[in-house]
C-alpha positions, -999 to +999 in steps of 0.1 A: -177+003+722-160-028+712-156-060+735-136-093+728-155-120+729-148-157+730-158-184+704-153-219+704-156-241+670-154-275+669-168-300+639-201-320+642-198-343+614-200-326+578-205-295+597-186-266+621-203-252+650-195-220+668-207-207+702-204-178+719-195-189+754-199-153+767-237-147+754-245-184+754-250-183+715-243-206+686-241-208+647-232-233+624-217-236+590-202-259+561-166-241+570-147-231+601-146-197+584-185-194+577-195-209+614-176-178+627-187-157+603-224-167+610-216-163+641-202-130+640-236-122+623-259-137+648-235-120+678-247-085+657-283-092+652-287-097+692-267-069+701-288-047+675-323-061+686-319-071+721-327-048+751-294-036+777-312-060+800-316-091+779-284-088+771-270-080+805-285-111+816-270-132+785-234-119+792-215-143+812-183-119+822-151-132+827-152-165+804-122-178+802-107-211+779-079-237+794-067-268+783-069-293+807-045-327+809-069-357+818-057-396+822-078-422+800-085-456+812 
């Protein structure tokens, strides 16, 4: 079965971080590219090692991403 999933990457000095928002799960890399790919990797290795319940309880369904307009002082 294949599911979309949602990542969000975002730069943390010299370096890119990507999380899962959906499974609650982060990576990091000297890239955009290679923090999603690690990413990607470490999304893989849970799903392969994890039990159906660890997971279940992981999953956060229904994620969603929105910009949101804010005034500054």
């Amino acid at each position: 079965m294949t599911r979309k999933l949602t990542a969000v990457t975002e730069q943390e000095g010299s370096m890119f971080v990507s999380l899962c928002i959906e499974l609650d799960i982060a990576s990091q890399g000297a890239t955009e590219e290679e923090a999603l790919s690690n990413l990607n990797e470490a999304v893989g290795l849970l799903i392969e090692e994890a039990s159906d319940e660890e997971i279940q309880s992981r999953l956060q369904e229904g994620a969603q991403v929105a910009s949101l307009e804010v005034e500054f002082a």
